[in-house]
PAZAPA-4460 file (N, C-alpha, C; in steps of 0.05 Angstrom, whole numbers, plus 32768, in hexadecimal, padded with zeros to 4 digits):
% residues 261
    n_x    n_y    n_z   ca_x   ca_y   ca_z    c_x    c_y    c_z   seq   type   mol
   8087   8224   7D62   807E   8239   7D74   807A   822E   7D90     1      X     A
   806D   821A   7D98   806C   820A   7DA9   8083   8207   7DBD     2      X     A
   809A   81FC   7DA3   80B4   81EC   7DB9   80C5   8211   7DC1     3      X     A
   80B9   8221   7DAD   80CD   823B   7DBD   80BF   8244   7DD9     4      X     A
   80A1   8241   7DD7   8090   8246   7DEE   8096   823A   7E06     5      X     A
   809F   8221   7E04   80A3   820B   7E16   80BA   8213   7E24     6      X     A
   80D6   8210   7E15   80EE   821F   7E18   80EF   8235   7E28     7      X     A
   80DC   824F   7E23   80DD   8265   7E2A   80D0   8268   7E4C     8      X     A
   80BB   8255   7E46   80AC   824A   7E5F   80BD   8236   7E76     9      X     A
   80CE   8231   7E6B   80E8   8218   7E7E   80FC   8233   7E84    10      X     A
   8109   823E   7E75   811B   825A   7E77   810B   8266   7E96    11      X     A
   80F6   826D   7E91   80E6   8283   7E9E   80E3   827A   7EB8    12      X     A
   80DC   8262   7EBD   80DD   824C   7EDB   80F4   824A   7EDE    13      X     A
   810D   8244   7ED0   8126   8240   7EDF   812C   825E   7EEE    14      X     A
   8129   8273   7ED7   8133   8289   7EE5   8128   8291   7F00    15      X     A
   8104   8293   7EFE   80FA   8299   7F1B   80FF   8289   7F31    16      X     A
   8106   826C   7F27   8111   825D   7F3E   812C   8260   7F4E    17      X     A
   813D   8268   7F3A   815A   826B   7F40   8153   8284   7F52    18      X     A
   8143   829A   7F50   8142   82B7   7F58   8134   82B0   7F6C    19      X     A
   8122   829D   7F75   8114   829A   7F8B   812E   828A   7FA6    20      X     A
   813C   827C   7F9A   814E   8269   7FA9   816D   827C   7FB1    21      X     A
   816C   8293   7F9E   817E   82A5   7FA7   8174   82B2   7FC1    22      X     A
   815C   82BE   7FB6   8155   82D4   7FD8   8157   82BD   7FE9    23      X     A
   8143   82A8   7FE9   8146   8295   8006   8163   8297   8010    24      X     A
   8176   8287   8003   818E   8286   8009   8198   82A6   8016    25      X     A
   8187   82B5   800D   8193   82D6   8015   818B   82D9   802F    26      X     A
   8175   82D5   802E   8169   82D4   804B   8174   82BD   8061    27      X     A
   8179   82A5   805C   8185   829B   806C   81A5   82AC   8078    28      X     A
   81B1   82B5   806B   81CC   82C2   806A   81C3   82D7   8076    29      X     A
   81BF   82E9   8072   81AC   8307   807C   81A8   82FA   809C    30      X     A
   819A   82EE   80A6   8198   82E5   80B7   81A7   82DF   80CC    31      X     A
   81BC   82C7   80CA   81D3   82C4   80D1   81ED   82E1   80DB    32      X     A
   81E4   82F6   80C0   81F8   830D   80C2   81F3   831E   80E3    33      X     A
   81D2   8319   80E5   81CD   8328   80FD   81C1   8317   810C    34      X     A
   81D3   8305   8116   81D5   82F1   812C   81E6   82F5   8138    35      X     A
   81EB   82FA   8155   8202   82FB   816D   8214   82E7   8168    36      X     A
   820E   82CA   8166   8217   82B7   816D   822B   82B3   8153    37      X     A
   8223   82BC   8139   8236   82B6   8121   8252   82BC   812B    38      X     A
   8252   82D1   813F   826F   82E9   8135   8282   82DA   8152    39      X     A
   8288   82BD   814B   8293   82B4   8155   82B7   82C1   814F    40      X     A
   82C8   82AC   815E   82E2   82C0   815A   82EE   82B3   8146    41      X     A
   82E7   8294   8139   82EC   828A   811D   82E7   8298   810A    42      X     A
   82C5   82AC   8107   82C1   82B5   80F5   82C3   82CB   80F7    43      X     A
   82C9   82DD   810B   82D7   82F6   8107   82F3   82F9   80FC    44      X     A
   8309   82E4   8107   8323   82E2   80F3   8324   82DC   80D6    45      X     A
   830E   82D1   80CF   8308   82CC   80B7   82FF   82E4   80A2    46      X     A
   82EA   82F8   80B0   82E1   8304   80AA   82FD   8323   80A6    47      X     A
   830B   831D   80BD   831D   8335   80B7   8331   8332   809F    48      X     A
   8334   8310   809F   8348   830D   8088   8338   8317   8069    49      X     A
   8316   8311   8068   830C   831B   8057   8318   8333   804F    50      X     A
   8315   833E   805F   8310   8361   805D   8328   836E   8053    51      X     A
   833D   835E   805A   8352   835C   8055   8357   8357   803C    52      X     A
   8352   8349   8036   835B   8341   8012   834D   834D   8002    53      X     A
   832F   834E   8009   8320   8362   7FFE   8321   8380   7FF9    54      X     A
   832B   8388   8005   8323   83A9   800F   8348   83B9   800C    55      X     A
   8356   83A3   8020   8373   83B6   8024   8383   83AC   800F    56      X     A
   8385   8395   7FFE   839A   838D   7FEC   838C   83A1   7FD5    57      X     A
   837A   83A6   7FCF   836F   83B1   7FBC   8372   83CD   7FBE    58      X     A
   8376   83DE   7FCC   8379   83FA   7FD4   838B   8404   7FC1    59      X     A
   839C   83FA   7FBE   83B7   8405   7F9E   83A8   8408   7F8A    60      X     A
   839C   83F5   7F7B   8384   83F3   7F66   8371   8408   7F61    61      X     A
   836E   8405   7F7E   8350   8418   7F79   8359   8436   7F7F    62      X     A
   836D   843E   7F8C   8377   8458   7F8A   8379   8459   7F72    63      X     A
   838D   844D   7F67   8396   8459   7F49   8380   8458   7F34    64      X     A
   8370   844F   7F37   8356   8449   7F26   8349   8461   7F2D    65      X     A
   833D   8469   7F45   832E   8479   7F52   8341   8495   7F47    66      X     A
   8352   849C   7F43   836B   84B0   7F3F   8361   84BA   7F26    67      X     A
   836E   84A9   7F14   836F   84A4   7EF9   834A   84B2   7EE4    68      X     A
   8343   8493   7EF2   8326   84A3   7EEA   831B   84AE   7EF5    69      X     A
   831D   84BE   7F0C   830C   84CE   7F19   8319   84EE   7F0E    70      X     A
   8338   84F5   7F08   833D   8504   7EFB   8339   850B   7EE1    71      X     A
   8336   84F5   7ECF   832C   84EF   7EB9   830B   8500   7EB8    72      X     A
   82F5   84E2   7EC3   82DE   84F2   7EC7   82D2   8511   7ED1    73      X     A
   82E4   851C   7EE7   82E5   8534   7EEE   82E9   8544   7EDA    74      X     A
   8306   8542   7ECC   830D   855B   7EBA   8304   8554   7EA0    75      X     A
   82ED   8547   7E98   82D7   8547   7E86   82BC   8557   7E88    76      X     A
   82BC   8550   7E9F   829C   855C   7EA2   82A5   8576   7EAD    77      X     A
   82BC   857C   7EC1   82BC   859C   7EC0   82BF   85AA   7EAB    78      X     A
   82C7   85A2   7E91   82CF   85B0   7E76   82BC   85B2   7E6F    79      X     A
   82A1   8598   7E6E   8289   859D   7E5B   8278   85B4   7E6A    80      X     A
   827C   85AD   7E89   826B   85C8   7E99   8277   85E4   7E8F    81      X     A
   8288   85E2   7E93   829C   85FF   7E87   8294   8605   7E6A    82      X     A
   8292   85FE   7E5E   8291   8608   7E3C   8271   8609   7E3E    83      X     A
   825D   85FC   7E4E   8243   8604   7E47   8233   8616   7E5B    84      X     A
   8243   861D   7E73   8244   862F   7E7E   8231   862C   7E93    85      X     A
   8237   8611   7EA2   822D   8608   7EB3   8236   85F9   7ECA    86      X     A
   8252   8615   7ED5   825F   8607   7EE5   824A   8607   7F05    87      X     A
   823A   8615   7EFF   8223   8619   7F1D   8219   85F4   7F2A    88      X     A
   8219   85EB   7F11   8213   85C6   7F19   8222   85B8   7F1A    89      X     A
   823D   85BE   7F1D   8255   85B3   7F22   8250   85A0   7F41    90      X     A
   8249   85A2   7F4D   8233   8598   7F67   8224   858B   7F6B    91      X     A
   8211   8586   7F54   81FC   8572   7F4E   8208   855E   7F3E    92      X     A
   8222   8563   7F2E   8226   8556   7F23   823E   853F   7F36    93      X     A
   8249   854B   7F39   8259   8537   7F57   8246   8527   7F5D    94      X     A
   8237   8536   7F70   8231   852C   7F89   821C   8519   7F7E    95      X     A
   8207   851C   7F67   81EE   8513   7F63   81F0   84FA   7F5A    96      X     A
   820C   84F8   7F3B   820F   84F1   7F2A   8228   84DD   7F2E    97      X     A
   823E   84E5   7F38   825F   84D5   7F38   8258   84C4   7F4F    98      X     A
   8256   84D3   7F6C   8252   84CC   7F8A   8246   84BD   7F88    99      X     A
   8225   84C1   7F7F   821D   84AA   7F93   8215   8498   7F7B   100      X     A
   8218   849D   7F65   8213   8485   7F4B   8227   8476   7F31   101      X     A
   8242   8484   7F39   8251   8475   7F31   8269   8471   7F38   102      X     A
   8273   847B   7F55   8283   8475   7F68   827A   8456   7F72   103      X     A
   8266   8457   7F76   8256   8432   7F7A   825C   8420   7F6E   104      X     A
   8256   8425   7F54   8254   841B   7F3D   8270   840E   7F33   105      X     A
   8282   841E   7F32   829E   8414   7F34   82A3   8409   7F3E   106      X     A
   82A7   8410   7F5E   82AE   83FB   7F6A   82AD   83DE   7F72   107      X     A
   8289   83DF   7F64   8281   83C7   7F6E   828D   83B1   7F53   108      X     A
   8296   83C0   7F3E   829F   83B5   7F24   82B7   83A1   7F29   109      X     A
   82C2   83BE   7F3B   82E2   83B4   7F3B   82DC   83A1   7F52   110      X     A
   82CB   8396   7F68   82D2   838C   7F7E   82C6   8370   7F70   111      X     A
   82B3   8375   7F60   82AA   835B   7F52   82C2   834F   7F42   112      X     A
   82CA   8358   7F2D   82E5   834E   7F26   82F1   833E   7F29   113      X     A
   82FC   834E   7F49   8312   8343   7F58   8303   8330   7F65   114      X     A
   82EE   8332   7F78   82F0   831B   7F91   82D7   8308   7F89   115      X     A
   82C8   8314   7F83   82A8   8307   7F73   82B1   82E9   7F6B   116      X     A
   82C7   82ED   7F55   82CA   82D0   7F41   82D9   82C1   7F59   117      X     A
   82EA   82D0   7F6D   82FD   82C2   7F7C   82F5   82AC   7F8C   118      X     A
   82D7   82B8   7F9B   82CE   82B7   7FAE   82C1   829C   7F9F   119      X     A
   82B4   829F   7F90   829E   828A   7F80   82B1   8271   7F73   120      X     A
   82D0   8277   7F72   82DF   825B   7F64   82E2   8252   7F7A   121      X     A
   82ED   8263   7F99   82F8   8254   7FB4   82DE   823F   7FB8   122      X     A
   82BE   8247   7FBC   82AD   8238   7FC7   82A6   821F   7FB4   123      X     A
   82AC   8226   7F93   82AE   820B   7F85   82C6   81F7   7F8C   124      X     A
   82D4   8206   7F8C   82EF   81F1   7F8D   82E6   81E4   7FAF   125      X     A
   82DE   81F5   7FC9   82DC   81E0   7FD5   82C2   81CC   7FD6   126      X     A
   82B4   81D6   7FC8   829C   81BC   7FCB   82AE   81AA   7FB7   127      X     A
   82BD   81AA   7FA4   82BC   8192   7F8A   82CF   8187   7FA1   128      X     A
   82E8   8191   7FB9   82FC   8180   7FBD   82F3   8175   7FDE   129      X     A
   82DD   817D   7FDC   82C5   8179   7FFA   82D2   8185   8010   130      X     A
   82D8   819A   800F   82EC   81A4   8029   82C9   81B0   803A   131      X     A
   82B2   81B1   8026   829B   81BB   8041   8288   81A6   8044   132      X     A
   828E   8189   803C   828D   8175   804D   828D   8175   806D   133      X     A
   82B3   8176   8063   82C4   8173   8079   82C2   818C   808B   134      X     A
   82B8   819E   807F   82B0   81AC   809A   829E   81AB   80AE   135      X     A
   8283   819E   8098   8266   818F   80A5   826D   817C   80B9   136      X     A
   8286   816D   80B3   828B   815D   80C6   8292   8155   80E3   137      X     A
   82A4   817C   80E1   82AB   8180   80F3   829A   8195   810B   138      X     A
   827D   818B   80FC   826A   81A3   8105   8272   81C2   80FF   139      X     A
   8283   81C5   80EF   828C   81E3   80EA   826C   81F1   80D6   140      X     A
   825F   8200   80E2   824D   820C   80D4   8255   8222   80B8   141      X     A
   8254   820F   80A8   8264   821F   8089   824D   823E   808C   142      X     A
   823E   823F   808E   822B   8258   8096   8230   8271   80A4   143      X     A
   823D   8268   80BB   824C   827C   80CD   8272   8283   80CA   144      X     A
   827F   8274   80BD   829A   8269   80B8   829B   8277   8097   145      X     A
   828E   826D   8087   8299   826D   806D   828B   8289   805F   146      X     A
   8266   828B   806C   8255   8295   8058   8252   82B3   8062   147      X     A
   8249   82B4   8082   824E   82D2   808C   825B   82E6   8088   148      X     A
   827A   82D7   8092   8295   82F0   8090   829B   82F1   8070   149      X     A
   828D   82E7   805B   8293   82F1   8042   8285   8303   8039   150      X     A
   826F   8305   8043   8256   8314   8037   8259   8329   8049   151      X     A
   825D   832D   8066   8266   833E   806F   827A   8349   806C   152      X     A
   8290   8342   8064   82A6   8353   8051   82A0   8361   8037   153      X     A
   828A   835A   8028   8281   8360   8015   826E   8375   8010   154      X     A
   8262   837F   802A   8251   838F   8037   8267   83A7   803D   155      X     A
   827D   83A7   804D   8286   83AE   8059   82A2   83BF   8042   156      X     A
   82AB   83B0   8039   82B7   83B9   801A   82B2   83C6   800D   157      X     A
   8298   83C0   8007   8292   83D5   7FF1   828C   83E9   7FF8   158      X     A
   8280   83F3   8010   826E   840C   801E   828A   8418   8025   159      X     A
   829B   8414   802A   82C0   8418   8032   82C9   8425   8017   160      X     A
   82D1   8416   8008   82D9   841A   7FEE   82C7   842E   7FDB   161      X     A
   82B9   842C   7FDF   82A7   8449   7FCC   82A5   845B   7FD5   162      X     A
   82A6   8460   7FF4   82B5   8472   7FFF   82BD   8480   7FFA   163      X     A
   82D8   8474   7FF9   82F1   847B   7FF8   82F8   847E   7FDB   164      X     A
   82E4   8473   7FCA   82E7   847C   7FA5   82DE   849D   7FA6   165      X     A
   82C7   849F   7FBE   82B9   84BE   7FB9   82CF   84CE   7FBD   166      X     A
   82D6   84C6   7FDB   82E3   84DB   7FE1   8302   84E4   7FD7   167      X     A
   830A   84D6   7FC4   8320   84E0   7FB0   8319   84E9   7F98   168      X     A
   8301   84DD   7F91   82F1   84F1   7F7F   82ED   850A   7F85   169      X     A
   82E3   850F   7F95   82DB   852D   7FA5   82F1   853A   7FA1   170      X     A
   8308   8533   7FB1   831C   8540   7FB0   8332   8542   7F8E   171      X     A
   832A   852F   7F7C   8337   8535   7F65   8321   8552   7F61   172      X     A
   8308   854C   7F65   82F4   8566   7F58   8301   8583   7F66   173      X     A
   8307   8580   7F79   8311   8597   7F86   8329   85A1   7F77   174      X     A
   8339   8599   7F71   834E   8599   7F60   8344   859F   7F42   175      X     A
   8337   85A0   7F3A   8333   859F   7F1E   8323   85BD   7F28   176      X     A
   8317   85C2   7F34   82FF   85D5   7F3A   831D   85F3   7F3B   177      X     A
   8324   85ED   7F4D   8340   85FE   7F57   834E   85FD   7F3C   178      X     A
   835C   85F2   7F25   8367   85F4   7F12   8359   8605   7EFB   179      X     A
   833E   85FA   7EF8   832B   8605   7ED7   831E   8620   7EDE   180      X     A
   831B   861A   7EFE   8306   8629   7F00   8308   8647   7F14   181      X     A
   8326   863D   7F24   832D   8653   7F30   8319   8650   7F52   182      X     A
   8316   8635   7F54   82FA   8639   7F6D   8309   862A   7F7D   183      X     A
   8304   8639   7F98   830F   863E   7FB3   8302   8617   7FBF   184      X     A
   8312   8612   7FD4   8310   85F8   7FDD   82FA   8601   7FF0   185      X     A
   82EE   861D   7FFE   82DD   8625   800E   82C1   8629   7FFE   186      X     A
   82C0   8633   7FE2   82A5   8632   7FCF   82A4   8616   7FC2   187      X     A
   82BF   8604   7FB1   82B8   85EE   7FBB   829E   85DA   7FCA   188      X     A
   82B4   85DD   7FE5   82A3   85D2   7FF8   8289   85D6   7FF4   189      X     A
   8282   85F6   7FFB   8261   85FA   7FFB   824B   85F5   7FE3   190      X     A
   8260   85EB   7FD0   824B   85E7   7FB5   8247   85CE   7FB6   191      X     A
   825A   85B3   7FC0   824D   859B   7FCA   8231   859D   7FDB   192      X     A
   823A   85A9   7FF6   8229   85A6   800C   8208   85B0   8007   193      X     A
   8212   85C6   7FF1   81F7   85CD   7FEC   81EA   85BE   7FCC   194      X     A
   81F7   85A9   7FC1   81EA   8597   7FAD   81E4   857B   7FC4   195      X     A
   81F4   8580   7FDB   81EE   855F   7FE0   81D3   8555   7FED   196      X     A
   81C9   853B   7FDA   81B2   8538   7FEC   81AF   8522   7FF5   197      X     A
   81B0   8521   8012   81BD   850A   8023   81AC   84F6   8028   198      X     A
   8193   84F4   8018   8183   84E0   8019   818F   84D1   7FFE   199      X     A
   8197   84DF   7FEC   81A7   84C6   7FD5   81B9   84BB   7FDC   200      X     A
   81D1   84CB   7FF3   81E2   84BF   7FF7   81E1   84A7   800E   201      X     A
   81C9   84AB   8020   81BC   848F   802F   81BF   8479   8017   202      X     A
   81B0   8485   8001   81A6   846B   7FF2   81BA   8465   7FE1   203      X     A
   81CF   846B   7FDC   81E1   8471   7FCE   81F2   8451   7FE9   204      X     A
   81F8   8455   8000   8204   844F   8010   81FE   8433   8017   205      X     A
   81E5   8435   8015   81CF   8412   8019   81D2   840C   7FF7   206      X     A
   81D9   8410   7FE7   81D8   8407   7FCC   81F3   83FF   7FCD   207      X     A
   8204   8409   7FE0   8220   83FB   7FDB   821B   83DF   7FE8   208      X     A
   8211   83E3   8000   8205   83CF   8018   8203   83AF   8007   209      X     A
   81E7   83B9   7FF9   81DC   83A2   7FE9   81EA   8394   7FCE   210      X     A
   81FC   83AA   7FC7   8214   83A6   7FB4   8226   838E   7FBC   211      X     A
   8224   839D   7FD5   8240   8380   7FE6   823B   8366   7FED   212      X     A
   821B   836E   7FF5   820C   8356   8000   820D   833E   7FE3   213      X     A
   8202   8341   7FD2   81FA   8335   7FBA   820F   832A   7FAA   214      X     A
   8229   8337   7FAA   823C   8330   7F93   8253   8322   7FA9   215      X     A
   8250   8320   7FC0   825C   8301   7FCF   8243   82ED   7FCA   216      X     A
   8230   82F1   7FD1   821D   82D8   7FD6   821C   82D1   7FBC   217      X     A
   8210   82DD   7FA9   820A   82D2   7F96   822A   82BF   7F86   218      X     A
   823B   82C1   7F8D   824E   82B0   7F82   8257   8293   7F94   219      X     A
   824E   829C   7FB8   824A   828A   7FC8   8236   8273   7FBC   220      X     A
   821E   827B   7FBD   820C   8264   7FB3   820B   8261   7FA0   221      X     A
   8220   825F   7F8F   8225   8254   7F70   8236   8241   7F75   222      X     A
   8251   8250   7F85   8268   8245   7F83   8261   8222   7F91   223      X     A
   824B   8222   7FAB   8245   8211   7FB2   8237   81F7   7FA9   224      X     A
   822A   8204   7F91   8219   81F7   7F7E   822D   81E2   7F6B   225      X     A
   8241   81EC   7F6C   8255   81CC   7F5C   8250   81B1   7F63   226      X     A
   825A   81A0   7F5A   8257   8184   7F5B   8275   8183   7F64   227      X     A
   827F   8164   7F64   8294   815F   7F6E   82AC   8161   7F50   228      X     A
   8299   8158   7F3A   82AE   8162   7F20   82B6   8179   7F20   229      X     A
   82D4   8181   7F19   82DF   8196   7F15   82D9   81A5   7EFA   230      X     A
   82D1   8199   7EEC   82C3   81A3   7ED4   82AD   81AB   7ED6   231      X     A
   829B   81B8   7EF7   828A   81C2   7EFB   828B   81DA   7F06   232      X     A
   82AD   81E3   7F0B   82BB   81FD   7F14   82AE   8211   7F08   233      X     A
   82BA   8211   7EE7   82B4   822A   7EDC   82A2   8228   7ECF   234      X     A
   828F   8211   7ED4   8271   8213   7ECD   825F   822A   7EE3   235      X     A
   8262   8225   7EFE   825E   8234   7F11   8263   824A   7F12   236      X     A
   8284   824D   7F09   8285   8268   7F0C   827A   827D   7EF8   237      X     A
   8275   8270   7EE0   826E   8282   7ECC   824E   828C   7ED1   238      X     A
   8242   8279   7EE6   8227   8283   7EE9   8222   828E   7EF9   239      X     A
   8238   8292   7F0C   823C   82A4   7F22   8244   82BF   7F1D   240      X     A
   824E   82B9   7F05   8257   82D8   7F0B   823D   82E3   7EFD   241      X     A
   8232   82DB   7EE1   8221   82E1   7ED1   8201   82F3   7EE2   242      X     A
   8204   82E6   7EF7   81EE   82E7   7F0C   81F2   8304   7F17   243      X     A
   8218   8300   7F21   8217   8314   7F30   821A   8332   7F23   244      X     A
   8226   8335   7F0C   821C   834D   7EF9   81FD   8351   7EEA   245      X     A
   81EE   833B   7EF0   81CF   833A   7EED   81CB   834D   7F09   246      X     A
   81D1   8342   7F16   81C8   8350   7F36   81D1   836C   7F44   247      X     A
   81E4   8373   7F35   81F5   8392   7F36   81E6   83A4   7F1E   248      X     A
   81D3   8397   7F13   81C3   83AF   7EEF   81AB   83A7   7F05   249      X     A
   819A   8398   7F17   8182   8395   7F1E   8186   83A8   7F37   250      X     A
   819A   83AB   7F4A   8199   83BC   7F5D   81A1   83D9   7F5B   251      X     A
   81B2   83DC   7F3C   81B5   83FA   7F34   819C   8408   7F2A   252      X     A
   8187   83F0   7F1E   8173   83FE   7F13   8160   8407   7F32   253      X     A
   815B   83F6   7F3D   814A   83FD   7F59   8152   8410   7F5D   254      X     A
   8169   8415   7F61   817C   8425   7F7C   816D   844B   7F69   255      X     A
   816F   8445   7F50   8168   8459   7F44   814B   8468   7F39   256      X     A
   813B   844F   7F3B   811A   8454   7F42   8116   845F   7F64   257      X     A
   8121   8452   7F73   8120   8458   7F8D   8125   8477   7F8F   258      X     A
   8136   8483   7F87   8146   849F   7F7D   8131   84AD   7F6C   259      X     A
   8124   849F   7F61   8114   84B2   7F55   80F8   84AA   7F62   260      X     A
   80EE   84A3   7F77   80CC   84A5   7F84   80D3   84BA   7F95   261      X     A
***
């Protein structure tokens, strides 16, 4: 009973430590983001190529994804509204429910996926082959160069990309609304405007924010955390990612207590 107490008590300090050494690190980064002096023209080219790989190579994907299941999810729930005779919440249900809580949600899935693990093997692989040594060396501030324009692409991605998941959502709903339901793209319209409540969609919008913020960093200061063995790659990364789907269920739950005070 003892050695599980002990255990549980070592578990319980690693974790609050690791969670204490994440925000610091957050806050150092946070910091830097709204500094003049970061957005030098090294780390703006850097930052565009982010955005770039992030955001525009991925656009095929996420259309067809966004397509697929957004037509899918649509012509489900208009059927179940239809048969129970509750097409009047067709509006709350968009806007309350798809928009601003699982248009997020997806995306931040799919962007984790793709760039999350990417991002977190690039910064292992260069600490094990010391390429951010050799940047230290050259006074290159890995902070403003490597750590900013990722996290600011990551910010900037996702608040982009969920977007752009809604607003093809919307428009599959319009389509499905016009097909089952016989409803005009003009009543449509007014059955959003009058379910939408634009203080979720603020929070809805800063939940993408913090989405983006968290699932670059948190694979940044993992990926960095390697040793020079390469057999400490996908040690890192596995705890990176582990973290960062810990950190996408801890900010969905907030985002949704916040929604409900």
């Amino acid at each position: 009973m003892n050695s599980f107490l002990e255990k549980l008590g070592r578990r319980s300090i690693r974790m609050l430590t690791n969670f204490g050494e994440t925000i610091a690190f957050a806050a150092r980064v946070f910091r830097r983001i709204f500094r003049r002096k970061t957005y030098t023209s090294a780390m703006r080219e850097v930052l565009i190529n982010q955005i770039y790989f992030t955001s525009v190579q991925i656009l095929p994907v996420l259309l067809l994804v966004s397509i697929v299941f957004g037509s899918l999810l649509i012509g489900i729930v208009f059927t179940m509204l239809k048969e129970l005779g509750l097409t009047q919440y067709i509006g709350h249900v968009l806007m309350g429910l798809i928009v601003t809580e699982l248009c997020p949600l997806l995306t931040v899935l799919l962007i984790t996926l793709r760039s999350s693990a990417a991002i977190n093997t690039e910064m292992a692989v260069m600490k094990v082959n010391q390429e951010i040594r050799t940047l230290e060396m050259f006074h290159i501030d890995i902070m403003d160069y490597l750590l900013a324009p990722r996290v600011m692409n990551g910010i900037i991605s996702i608040v982009l990309l969920s977007s752009l998941f809604s607003i093809v959502l919307l428009a599959s709903g319009n389509l499905f609304s016009w097909l089952m339901l016989g409803m005009s793209m003009d009543v449509y319209s007014k059955l959003l405007l009058n379910s939408t409540n634009f203080s979720d969609i603020w929070i809805s919008l800063f939940k993408c924010a913090v989405y983006g913020f968290f699932i670059t960093l948190i694979p940044i200061r993992f990926g960095l955390r390697a040793s020079r063995e390469l057999t400490s790659i996908p040690i890192v990364v596995s705890q990176g990612m582990v973290n960062v789907f810990s950190a996408i269920v801890i900010i969905e739950v907030l985002s949704l207590i916040l929604k409900l005070l």
